[in-house]
Backbone and ligand atoms as CSV (ligand in chain L), in Angstrom:
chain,resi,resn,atom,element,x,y,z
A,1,UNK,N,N,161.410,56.256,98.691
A,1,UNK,CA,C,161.728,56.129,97.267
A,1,UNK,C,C,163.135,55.538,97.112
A,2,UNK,N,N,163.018,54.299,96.238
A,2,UNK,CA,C,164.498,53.951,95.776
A,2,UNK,C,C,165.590,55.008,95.404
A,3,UNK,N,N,166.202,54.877,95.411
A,3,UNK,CA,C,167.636,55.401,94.920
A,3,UNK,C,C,168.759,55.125,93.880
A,4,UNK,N,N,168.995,55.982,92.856
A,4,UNK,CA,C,169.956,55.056,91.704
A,4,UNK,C,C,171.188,55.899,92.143
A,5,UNK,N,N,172.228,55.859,92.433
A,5,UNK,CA,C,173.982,56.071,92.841
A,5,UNK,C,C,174.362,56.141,91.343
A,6,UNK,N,N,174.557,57.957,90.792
A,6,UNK,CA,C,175.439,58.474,89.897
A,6,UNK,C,C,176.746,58.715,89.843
A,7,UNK,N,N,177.964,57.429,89.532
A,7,UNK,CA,C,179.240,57.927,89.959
A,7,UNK,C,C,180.756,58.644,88.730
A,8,UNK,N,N,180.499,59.495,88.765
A,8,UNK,CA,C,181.932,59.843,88.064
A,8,UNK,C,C,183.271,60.035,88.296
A,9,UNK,N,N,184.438,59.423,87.465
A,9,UNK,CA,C,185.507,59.522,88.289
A,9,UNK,C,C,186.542,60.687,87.539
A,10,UNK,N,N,187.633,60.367,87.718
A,10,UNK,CA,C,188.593,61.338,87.806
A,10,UNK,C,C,188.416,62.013,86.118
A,11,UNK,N,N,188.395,63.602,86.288
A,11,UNK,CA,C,188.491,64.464,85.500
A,11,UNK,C,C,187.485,64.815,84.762
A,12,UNK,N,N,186.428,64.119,85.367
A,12,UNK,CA,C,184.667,64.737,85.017
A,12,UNK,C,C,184.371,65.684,85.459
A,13,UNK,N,N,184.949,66.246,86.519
A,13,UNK,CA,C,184.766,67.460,87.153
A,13,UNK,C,C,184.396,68.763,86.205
A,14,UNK,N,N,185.805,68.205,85.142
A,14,UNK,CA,C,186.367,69.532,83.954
A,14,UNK,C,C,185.144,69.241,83.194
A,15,UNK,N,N,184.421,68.584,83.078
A,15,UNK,CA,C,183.469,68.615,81.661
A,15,UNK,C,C,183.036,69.748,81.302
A,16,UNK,N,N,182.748,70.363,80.130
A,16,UNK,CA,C,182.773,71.665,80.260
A,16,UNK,C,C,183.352,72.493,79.060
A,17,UNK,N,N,184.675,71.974,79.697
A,17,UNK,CA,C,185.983,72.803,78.951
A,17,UNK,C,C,187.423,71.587,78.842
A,18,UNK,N,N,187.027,70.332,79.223
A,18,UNK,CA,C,187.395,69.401,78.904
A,18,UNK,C,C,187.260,68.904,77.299
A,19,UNK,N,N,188.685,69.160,76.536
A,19,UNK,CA,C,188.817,68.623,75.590
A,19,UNK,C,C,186.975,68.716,74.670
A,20,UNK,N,N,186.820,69.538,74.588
A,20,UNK,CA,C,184.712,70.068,74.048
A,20,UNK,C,C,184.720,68.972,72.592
A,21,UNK,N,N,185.860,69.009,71.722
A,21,UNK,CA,C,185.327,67.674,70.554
A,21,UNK,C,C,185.554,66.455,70.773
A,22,UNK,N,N,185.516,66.115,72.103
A,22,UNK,CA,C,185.659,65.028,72.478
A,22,UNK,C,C,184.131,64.505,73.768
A,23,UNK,N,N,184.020,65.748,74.573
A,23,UNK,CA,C,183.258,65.369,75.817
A,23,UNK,C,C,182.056,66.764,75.179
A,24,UNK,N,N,181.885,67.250,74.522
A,24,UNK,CA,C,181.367,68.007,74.279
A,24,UNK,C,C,181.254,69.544,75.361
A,25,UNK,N,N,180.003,70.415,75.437
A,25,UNK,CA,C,180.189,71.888,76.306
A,25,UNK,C,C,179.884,71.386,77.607
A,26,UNK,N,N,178.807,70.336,77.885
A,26,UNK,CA,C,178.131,69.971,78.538
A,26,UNK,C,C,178.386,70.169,80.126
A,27,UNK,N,N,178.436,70.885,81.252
A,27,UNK,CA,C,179.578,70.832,82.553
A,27,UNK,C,C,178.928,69.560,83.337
A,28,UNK,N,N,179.694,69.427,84.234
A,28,UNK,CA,C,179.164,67.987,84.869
A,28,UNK,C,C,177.588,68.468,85.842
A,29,UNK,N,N,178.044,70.033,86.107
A,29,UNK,CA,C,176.429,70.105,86.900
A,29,UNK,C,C,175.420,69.939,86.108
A,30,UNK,N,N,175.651,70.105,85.363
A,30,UNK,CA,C,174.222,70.051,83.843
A,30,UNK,C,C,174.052,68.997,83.855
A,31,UNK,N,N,175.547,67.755,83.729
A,31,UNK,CA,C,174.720,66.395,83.753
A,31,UNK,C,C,174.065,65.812,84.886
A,32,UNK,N,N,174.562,66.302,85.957
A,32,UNK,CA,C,173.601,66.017,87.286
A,32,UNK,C,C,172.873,66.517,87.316
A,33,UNK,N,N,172.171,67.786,86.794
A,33,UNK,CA,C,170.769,67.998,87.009
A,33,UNK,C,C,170.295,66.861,86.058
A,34,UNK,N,N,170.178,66.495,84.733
A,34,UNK,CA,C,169.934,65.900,83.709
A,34,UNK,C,C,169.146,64.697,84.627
A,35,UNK,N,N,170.644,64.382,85.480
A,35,UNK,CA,C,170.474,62.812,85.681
A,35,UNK,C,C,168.868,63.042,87.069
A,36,UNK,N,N,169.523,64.194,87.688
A,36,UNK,CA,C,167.759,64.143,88.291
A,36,UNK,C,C,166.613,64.535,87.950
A,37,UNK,N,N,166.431,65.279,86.691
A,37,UNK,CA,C,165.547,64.982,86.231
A,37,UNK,C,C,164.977,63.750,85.545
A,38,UNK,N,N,166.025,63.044,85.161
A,38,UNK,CA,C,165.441,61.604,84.417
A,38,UNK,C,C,165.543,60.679,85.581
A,39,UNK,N,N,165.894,60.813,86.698
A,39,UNK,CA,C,165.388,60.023,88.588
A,39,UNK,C,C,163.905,60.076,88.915
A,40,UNK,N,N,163.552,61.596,88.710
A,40,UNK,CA,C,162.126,61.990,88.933
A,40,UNK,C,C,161.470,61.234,88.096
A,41,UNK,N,N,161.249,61.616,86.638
A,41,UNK,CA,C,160.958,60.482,85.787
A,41,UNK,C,C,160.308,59.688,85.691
A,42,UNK,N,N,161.384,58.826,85.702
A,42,UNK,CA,C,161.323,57.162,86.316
A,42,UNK,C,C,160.748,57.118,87.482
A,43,UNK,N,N,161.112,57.774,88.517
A,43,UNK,CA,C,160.191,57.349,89.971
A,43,UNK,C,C,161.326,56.850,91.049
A,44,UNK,N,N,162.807,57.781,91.093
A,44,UNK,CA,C,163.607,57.333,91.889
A,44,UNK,C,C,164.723,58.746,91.894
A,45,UNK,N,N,164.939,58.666,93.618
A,45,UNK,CA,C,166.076,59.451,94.041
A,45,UNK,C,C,167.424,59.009,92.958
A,46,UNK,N,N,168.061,60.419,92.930
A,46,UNK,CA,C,169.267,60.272,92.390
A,46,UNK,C,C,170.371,60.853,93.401
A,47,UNK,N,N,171.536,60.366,93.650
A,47,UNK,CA,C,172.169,61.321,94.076
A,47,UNK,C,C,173.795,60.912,93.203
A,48,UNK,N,N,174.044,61.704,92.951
A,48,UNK,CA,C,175.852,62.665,92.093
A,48,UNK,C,C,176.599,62.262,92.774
A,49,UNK,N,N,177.895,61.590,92.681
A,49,UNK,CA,C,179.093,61.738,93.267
A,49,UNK,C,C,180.403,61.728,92.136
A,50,UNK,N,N,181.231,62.837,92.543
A,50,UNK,CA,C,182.501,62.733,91.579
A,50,UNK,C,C,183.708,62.712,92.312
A,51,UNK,N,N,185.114,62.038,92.035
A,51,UNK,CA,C,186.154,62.194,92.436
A,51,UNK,C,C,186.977,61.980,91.614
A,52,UNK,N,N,187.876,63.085,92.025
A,52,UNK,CA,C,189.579,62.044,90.960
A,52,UNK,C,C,189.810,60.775,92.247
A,53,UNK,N,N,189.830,60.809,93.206
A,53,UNK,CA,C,190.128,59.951,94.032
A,53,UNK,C,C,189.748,58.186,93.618
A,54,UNK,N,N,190.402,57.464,94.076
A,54,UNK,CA,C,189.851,56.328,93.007
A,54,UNK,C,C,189.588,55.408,94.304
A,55,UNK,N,N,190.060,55.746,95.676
A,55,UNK,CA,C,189.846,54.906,97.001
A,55,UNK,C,C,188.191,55.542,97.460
A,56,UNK,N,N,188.317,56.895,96.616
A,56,UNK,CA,C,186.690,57.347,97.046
A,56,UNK,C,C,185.845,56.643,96.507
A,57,UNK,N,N,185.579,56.444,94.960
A,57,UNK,CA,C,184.960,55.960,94.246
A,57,UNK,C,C,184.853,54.238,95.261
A,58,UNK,N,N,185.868,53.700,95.055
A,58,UNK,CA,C,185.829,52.140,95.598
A,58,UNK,C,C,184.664,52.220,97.353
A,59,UNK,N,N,185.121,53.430,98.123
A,59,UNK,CA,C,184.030,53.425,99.008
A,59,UNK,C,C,182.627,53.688,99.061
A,60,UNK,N,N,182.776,54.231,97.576
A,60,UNK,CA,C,180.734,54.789,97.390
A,60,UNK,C,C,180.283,53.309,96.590
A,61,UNK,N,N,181.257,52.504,96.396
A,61,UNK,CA,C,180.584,51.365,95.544
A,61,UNK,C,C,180.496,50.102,96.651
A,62,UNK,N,N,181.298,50.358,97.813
A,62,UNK,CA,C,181.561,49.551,98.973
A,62,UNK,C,C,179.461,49.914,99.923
A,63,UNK,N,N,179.660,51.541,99.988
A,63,UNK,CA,C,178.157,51.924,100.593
A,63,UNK,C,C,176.953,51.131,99.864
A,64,UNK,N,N,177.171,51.347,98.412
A,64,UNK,CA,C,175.907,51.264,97.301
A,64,UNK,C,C,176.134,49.693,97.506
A,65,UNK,N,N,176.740,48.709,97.440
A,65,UNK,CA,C,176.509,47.548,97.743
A,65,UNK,C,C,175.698,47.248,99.010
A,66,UNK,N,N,175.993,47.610,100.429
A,66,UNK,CA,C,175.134,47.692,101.379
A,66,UNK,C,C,174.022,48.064,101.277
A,67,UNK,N,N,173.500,49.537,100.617
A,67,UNK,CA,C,172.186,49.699,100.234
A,67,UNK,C,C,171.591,48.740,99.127
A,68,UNK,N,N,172.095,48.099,98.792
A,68,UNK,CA,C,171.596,47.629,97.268
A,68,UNK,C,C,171.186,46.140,98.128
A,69,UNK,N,N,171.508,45.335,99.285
A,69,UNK,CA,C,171.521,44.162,99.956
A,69,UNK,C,C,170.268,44.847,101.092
A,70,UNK,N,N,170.436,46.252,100.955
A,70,UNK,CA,C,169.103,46.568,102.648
A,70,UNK,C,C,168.025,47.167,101.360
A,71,UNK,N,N,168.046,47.080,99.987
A,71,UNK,CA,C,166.445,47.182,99.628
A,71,UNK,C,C,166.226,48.739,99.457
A,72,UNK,N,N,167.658,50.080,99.420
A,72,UNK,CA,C,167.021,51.098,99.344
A,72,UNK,C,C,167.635,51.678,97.814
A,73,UNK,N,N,168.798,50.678,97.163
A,73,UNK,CA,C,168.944,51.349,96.077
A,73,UNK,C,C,169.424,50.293,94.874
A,74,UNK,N,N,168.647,51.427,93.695
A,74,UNK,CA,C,168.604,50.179,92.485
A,74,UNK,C,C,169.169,49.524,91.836
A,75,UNK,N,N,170.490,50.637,92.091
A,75,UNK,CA,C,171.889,50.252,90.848
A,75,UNK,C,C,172.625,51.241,91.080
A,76,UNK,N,N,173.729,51.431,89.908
A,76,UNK,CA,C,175.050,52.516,89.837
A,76,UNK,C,C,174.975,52.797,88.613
A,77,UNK,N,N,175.362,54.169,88.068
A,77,UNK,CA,C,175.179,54.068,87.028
A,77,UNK,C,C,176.659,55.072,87.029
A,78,UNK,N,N,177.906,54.183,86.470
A,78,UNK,CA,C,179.084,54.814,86.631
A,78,UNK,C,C,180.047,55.249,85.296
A,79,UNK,N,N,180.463,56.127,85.419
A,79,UNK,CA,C,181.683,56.872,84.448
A,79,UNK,C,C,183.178,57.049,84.986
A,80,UNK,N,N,183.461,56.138,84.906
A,80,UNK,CA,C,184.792,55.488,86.067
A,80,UNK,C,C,185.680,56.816,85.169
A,81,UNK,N,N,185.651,57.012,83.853
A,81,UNK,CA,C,187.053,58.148,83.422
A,81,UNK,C,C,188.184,57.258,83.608
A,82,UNK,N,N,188.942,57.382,83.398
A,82,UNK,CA,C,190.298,56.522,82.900
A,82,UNK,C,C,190.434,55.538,83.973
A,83,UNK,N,N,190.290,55.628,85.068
A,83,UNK,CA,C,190.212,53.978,85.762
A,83,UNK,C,C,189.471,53.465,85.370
A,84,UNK,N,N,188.480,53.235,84.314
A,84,UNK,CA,C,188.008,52.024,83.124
A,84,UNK,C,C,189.595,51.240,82.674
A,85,UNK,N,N,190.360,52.179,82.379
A,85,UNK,CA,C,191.296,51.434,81.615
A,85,UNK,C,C,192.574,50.587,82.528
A,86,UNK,N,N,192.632,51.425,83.908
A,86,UNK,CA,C,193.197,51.068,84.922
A,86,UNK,C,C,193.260,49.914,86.050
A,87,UNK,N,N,192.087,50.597,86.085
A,87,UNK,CA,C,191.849,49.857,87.936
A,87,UNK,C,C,191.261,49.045,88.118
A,88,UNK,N,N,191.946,47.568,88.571
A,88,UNK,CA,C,191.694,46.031,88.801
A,88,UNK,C,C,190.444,46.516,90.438
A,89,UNK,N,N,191.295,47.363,90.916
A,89,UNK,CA,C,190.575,47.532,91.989
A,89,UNK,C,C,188.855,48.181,92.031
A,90,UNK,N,N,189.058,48.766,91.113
A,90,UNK,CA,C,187.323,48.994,90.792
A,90,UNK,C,C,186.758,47.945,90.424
A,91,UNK,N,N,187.382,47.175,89.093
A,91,UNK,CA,C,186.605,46.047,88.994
A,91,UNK,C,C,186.555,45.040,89.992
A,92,UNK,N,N,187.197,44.818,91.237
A,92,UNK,CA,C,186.941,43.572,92.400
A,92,UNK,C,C,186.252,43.990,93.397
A,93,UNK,N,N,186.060,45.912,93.127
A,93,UNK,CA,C,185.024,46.422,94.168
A,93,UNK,C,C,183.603,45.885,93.776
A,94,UNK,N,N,183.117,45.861,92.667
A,94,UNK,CA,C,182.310,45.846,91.977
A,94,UNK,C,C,181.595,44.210,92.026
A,95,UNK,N,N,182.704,42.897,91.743
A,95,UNK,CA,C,182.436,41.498,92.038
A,95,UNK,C,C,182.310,41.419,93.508
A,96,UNK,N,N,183.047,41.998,94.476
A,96,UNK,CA,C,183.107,42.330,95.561
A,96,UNK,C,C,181.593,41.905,96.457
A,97,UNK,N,N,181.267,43.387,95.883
A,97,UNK,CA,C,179.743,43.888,96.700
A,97,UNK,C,C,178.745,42.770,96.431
A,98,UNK,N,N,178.965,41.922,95.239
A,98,UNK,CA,C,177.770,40.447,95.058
A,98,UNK,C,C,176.863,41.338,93.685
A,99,UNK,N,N,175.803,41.317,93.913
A,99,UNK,CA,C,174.929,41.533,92.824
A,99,UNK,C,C,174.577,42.631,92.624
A,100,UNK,N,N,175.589,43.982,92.613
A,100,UNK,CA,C,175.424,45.240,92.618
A,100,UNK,C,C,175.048,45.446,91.440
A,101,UNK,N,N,173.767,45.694,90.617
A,101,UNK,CA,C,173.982,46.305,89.278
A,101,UNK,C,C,174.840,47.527,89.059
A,102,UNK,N,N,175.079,47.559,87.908
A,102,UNK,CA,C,176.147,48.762,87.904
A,102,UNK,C,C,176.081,48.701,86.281
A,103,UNK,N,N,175.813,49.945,85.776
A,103,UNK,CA,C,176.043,50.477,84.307
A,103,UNK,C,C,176.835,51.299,84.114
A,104,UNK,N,N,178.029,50.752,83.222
A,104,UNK,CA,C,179.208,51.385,82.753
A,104,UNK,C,C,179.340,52.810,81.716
A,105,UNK,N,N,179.160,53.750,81.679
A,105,UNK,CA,C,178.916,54.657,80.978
A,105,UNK,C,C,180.129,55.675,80.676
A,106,UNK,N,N,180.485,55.650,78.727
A,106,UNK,CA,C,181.391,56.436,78.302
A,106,UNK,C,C,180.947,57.469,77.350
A,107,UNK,N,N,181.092,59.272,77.913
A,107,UNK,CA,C,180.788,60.282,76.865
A,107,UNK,C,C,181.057,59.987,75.470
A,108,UNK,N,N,182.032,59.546,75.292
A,108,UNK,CA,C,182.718,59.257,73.887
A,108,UNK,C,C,183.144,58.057,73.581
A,109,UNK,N,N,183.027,57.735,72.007
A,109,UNK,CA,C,183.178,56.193,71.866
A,109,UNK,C,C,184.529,55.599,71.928
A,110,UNK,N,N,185.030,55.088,73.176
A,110,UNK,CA,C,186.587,54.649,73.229
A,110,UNK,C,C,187.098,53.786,72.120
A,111,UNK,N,N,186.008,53.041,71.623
A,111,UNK,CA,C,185.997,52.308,71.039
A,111,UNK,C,C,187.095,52.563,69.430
A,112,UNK,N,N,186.522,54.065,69.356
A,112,UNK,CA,C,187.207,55.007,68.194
A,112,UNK,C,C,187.903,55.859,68.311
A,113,UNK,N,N,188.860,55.855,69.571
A,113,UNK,CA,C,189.760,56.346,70.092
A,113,UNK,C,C,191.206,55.467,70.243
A,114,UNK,N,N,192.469,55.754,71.068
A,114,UNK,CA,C,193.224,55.652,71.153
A,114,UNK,C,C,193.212,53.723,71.652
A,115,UNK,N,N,193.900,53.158,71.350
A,115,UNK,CA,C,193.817,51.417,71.662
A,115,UNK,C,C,194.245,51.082,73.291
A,116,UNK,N,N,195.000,52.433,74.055
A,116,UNK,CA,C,194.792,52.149,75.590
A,116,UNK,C,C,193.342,52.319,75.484
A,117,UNK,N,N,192.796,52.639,75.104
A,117,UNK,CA,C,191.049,53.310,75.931
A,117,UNK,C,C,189.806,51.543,75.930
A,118,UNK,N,N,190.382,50.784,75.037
A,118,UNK,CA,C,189.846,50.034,74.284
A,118,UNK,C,C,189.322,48.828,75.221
A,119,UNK,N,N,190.268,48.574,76.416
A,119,UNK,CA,C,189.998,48.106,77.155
A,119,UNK,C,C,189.839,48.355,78.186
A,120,UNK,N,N,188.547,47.758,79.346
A,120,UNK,CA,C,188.199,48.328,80.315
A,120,UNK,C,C,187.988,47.062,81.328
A,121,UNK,N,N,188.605,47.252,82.278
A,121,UNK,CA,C,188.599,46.351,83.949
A,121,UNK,C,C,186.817,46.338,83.904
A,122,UNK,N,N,186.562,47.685,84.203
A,122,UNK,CA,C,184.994,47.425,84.394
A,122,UNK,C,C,184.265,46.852,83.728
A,123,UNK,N,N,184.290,46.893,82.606
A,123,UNK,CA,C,182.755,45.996,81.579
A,123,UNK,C,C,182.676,44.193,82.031
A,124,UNK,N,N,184.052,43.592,82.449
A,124,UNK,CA,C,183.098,42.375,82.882
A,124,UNK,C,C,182.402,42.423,84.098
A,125,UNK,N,N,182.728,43.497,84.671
A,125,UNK,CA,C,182.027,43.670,85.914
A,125,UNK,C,C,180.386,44.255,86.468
A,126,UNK,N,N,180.064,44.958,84.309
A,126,UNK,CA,C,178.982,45.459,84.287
A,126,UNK,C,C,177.526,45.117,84.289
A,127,UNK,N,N,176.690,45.433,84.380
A,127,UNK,CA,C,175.333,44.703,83.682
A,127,UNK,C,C,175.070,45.357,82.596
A,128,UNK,N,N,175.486,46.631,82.396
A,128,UNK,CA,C,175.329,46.745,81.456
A,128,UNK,C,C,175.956,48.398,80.745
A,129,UNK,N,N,176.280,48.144,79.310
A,129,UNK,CA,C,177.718,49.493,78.735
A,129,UNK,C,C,176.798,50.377,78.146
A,130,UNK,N,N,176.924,51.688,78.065
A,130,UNK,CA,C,176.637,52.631,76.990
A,130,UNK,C,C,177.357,53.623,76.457
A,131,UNK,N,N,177.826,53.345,75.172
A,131,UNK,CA,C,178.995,53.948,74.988
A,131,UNK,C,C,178.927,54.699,73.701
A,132,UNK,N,N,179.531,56.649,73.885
A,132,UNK,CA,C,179.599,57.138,72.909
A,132,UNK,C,C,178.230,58.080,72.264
A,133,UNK,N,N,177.761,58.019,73.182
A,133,UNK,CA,C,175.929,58.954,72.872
A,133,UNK,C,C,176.151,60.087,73.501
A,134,UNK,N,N,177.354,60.594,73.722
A,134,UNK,CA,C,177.632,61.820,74.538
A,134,UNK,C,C,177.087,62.232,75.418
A,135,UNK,N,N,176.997,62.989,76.340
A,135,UNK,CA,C,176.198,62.927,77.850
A,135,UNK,C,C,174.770,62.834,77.970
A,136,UNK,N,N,173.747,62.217,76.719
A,136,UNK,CA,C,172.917,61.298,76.955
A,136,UNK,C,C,172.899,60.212,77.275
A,137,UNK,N,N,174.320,59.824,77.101
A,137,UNK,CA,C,174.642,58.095,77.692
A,137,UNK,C,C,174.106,57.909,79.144
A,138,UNK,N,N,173.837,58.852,79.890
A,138,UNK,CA,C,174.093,58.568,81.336
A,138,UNK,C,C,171.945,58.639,81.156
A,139,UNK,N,N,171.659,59.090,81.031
A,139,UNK,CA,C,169.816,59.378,80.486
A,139,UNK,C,C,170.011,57.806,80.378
A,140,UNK,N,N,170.317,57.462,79.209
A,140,UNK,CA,C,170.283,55.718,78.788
A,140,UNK,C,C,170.597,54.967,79.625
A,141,UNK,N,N,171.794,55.404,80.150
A,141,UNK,CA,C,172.095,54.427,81.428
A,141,UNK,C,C,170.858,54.085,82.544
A,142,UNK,N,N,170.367,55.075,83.162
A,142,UNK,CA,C,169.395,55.107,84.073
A,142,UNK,C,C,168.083,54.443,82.962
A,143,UNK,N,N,167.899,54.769,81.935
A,143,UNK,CA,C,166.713,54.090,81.919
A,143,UNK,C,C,167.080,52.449,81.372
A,144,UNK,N,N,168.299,52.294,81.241
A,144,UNK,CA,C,168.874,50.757,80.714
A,144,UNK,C,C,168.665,50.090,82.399
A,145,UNK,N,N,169.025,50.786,83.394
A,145,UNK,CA,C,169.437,50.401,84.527
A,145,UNK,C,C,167.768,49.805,84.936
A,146,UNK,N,N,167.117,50.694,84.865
A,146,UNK,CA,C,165.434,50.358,85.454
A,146,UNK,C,C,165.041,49.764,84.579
A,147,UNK,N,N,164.702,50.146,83.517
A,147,UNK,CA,C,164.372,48.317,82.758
A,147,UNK,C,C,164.490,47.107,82.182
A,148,UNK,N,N,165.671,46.915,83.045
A,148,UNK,CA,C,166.376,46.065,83.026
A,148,UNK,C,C,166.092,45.022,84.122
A,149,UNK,N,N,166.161,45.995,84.920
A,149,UNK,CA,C,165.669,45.027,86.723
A,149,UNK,C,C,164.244,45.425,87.102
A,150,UNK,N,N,163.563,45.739,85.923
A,150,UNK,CA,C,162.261,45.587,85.648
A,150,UNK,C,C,161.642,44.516,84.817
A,151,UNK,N,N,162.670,43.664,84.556
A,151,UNK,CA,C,162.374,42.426,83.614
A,151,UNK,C,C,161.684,42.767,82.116
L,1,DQA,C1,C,185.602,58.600,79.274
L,1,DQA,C2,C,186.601,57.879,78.353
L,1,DQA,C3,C,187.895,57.586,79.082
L,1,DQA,O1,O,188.812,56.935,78.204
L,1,DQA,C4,C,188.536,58.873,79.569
L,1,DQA,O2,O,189.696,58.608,80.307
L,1,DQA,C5,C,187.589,59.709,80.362
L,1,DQA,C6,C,186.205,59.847,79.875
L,1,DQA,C7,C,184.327,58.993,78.511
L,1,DQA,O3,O,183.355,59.337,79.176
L,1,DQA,O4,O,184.287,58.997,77.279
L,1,DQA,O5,O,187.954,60.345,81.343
L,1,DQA,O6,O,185.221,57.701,80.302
């Protein structure tokens, strides 16, 4: 069975009790079960990864490119957390790997937030954004991700 690569980055951990009128109660294990139940679903392994680390993140997108070139996984479906607004280096991991799909996914709409949030390294790097549906975004993501490269 294919595989879709769930990645969150720094301070998703807290979801939960993270700022709640903003990210809502939701904890991040809830959204990883979420996200494997909507894997099953669809008809594909999921597997979770979170870090504040931002050299971690760049190596699970360095792996998921290799799998994504050997045929065992479908896409990324990522919540970079403030290295959206940061890190050149996520986005050249990302052009990097060649034709990694990868869906950009934000709990809350940055959009209607603070004007650092507004811009993000990652979105030219995306196939595709979902932003602001609160931790259903990542549900959308995965099913934006599969039918998408389902034509
Ligand atoms: C976030 C938005 C970012 O601006 C913020 O730094 C996060 C979470 C979101 O999911 O809404 O950590 O990516």
């Amino acid at each position: 069975m294919k595989k879709i690569l769930v990645l969150n980055g720094p301070n998703l951990n807290l979801l939960g009790t993270r700022e709640p009128a903003q990210y809502g109660h939701t904890t991040l294990a809830d959204v990883e079960a979420m996200c494997k139940e909507t894997g099953e679903r669809l008809g594909y392994e999921v597997e979770c990864f979170q870090s504040n680390w931002e050299g971690a993140l760049l190596d699970k997108i360095h792996e998921a490119g290799q799998a994504f070139r050997d045929g065992t996984l479908l896409g990324v479906v990522i919540n970079p957390g403030a290295l959206t607004h940061t890190s050149i280096a996520l986005h050249d991991a990302i052009k990097g790997v060649g034709d990694l799909p990868v869906i950009e996914i934000h709990i809350s709409n940055v959009h209607a937030r603070e004007s650092f949030r507004h811009h993000s390294y990652v979105s030219p790097a995306a196939a595709g954004i979902v932003v602001g549906f609160g931790v259903l975004g990542y549900t959308l993501a995965m099913e934006g991700l599969v039918r998408k490269l389902q034509g």
